[in-house]
N, C-alpha and C positions, 0 to 999 in steps of 0.2 A: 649582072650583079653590079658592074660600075656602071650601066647608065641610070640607076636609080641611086645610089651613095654620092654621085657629084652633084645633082642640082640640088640635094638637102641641104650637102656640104657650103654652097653657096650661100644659101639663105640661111645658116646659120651665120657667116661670116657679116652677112649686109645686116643680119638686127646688131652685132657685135658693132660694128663701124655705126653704124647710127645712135647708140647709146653712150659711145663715149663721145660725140659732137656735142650731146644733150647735155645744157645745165642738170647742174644733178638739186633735188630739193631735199634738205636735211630739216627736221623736227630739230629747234635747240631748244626743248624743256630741259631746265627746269628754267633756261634762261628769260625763255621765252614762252608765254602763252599760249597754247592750242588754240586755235575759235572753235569752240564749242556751239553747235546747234542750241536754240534755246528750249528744245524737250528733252534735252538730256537729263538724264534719271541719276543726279550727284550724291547730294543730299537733300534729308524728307527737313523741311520747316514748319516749326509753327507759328501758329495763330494763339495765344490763348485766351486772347476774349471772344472768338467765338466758339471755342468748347463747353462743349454742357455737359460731359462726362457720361454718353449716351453708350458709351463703352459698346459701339459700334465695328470701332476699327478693330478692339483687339482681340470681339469674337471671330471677327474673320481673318486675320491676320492666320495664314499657315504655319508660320514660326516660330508665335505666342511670344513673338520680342516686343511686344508695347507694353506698358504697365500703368496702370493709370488708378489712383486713388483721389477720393475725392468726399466730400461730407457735404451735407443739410443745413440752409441757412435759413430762416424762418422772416419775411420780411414784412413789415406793417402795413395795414390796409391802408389805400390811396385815399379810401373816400369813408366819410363818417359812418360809424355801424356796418362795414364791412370786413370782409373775413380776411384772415392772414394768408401770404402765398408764402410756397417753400421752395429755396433753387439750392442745383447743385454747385458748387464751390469746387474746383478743381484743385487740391494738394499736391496729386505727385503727374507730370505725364512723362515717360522717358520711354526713348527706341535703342535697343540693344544692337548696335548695327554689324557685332560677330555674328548676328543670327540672321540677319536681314537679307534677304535675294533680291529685294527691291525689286519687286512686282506691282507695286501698285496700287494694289486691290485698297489700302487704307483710306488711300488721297481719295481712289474712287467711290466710295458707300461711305463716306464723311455727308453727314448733309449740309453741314456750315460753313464747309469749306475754310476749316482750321488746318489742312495740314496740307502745301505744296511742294512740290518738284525743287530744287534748285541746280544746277549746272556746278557745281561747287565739288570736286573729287577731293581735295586735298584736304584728307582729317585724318593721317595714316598717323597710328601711336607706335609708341614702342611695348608697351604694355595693354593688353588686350583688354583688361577692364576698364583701360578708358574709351573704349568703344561705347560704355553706354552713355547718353545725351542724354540727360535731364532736359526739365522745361526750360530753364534759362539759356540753356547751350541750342537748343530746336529754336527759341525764339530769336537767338541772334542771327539765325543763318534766314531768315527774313528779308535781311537788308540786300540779298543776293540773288532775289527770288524776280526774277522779269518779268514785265509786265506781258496783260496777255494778249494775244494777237489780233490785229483787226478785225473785223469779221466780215466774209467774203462779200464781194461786190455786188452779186446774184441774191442774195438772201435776204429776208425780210426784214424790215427792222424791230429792235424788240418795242414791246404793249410801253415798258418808260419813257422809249422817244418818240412813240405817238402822242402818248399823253400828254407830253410836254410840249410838242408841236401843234397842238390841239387847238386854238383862241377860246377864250372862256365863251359862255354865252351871254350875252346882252341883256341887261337889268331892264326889265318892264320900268316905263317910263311912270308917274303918277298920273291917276286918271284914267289908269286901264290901257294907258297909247302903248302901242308897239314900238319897237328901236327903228333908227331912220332909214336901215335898210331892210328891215320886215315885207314882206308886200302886206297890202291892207286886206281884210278879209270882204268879200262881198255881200253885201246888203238884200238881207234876205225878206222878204214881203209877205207879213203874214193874213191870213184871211179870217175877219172875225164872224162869229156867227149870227151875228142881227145883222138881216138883208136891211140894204137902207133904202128911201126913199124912189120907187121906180120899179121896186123887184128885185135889182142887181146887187149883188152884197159888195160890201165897202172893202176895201182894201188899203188900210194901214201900215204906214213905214215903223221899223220898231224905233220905238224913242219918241213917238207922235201918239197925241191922244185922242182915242175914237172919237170922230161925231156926235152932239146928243141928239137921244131920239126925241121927234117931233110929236106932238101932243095926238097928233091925228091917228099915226103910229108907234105907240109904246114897244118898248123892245121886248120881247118875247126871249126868256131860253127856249134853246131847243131842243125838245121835246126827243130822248131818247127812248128808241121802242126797246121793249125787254128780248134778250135774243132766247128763242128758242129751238129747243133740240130738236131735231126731229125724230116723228115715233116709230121705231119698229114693232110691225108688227109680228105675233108669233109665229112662227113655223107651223101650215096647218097640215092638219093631216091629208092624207090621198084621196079623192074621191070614190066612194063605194064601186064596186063592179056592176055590171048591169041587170047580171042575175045574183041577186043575195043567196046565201047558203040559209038554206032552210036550219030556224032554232032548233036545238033541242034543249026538252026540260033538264034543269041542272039534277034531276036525279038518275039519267040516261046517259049523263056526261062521265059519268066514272064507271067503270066498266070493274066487277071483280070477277078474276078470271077464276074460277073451280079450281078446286087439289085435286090435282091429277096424282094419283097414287101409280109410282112406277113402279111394277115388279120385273126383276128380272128373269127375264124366259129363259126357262132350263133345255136345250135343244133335246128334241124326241130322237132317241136313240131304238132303232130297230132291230130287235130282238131277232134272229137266225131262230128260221124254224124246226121244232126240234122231232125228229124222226120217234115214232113210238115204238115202245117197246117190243124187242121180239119173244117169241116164246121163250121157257123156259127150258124145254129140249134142244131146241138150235142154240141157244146160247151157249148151254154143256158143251155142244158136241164144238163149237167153236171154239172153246178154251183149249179143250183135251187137244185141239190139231195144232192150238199155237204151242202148247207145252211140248208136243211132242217135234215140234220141227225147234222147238230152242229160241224162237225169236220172241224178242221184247215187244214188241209193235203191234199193239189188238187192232186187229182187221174187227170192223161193225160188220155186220149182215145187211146187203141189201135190202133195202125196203122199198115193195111196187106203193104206188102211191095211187092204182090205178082202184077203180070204183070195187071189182071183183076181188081184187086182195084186199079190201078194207073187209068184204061179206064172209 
């Protein structure tokens, strides 16, 4: 237990002795100034010439602490028998800064970049309704708004200072002459179509006048042949086979088949052949034996089937 409580105890002691060797740094606001970072989020500024009352900021505004009213100004056409344009006129712009969370979001989706950042904290009242900043109180705090910061060493420059570093271009001289550091274009040699003198066709520099033709050889146009398509022809048919299918006359060609009448076969059912009659006597005497033994069940008389019992 004491070989772990002593060496804390030490290094507790040695930060104690080295802070009190230590200059000590004291803030004296309000005597003195903070330096302030220049993105520090103080107060919002305006601009108000370039607001157009697009009432941008204060639909998106979370807090609904902007207020901006503004009217229609009707302004005369620039040019003869043209139409009139209409702008908006800014009247009221004011930020409620009891409501304010200073987020941002206004400065950011401004597209005219009417309202900035300023490093400025000190606007504490005693009474809370003078928290709200009308446009003339937004536009003073302008004069406190820093410029903005270089832009990094690596990154491109913007399309203005190309443009501007641009040299115009060089006014064509009279005469058709190019500027003196142009190069010259080269002198191209055309070929005319009346063959001269020999066969061989003439070749003319431009700016030079053809040759005249000689009485012996009159100059001749040349004779363009008309172009022609060429003809397809149609798709024929296949060569017959060797042996042709014998004709038949077109009244052989259509064949009508007969009405066939279907009846439906009724299947031959085979009749059980039926024993004949026996006498009259034997029959009696047959009943009398089944009455007298009590059974339901009539026994038939055998019957010979053979030739001598049929005589």
């Amino acid at each position: 237990m004491g070989d772990g409580i002593l060496p804390g105890l030490v290094k507790g002691l040695a930060t104690t002795a080295r802070s009190l060797t230590r200059h000590t740094h004291t803030a004296e606001y309000p005597d003195v100034s903070p330096a302030l970072p220049p993105r520090s989020r103080g107060v919002i500024a305006l601009t108000e010439e370039n607001c157009t009352s697009c009432m941008l900021c204060a639909r998106e505004c979370p807090d609904w602490c902007i207020y901006i009213d503004s009217h229609k100004e009707e302004l005369p056409p620039t040019t003869p028998g043209g139409r009139a344009r209409q702008r908006n006129v800014l009247d009221r712009f004011a930020i409620d800064f009891s409501l304010c969370m200073y987020c941002g979001i206004c400065i950011e989706v401004c597209p005219f970049d009417a309202l900035h950042w300023s490093p400025e904290f000190e606007y504490a009242e005693v009474d809370i309704r003078d928290l709200l900043h009308e446009k003339d109180r937004l536009g003073a705090w302008m004069a406190t708004v820093p410029a903005p910061p270089a832009l990094d060493p690596g990154s491109a420059d913007p399309a203005e200072v190309v443009a501007a570093a641009k040299p115009p271009r060089s006014a064509a001289a009279p005469g058709g002459a190019r500027g003196a550091g142009a190069p010259a274009r080269p002198t191209r040699v055309r070929k005319e179509s009346s063959p001269a003198p020999g066969g061989a066709t003439a070749a003319t520099a431009p700016g030079t006048a053809p040759a005249p033709a000689t009485a012996t050889e009159p100059a001749t146009e040349p004779v363009t042949e008309p172009v022609t398509e060429p003809v397809t022809e149609p798709a024929t048919a296949p060569a017959p086979s060797a042996t042709p299918r014998p004709e038949t006359p077109a009244a052989e060609q259509t064949r009508v088949m007969p009405a066939v009448e279907r009846t439906a076969a009724l299947p031959v059912v085979e009749q059980p052949a039926v024993a004949p009659p026996a006498d009259g006597a034997e029959a009696e005497q047959a009943a009398e034996q089944a009455a007298a033994q009590g059974d339901s069940t009539q026994v038939l008389p055998t019957v010979s089937t053979d030739e001598e019992g049929r005589e």
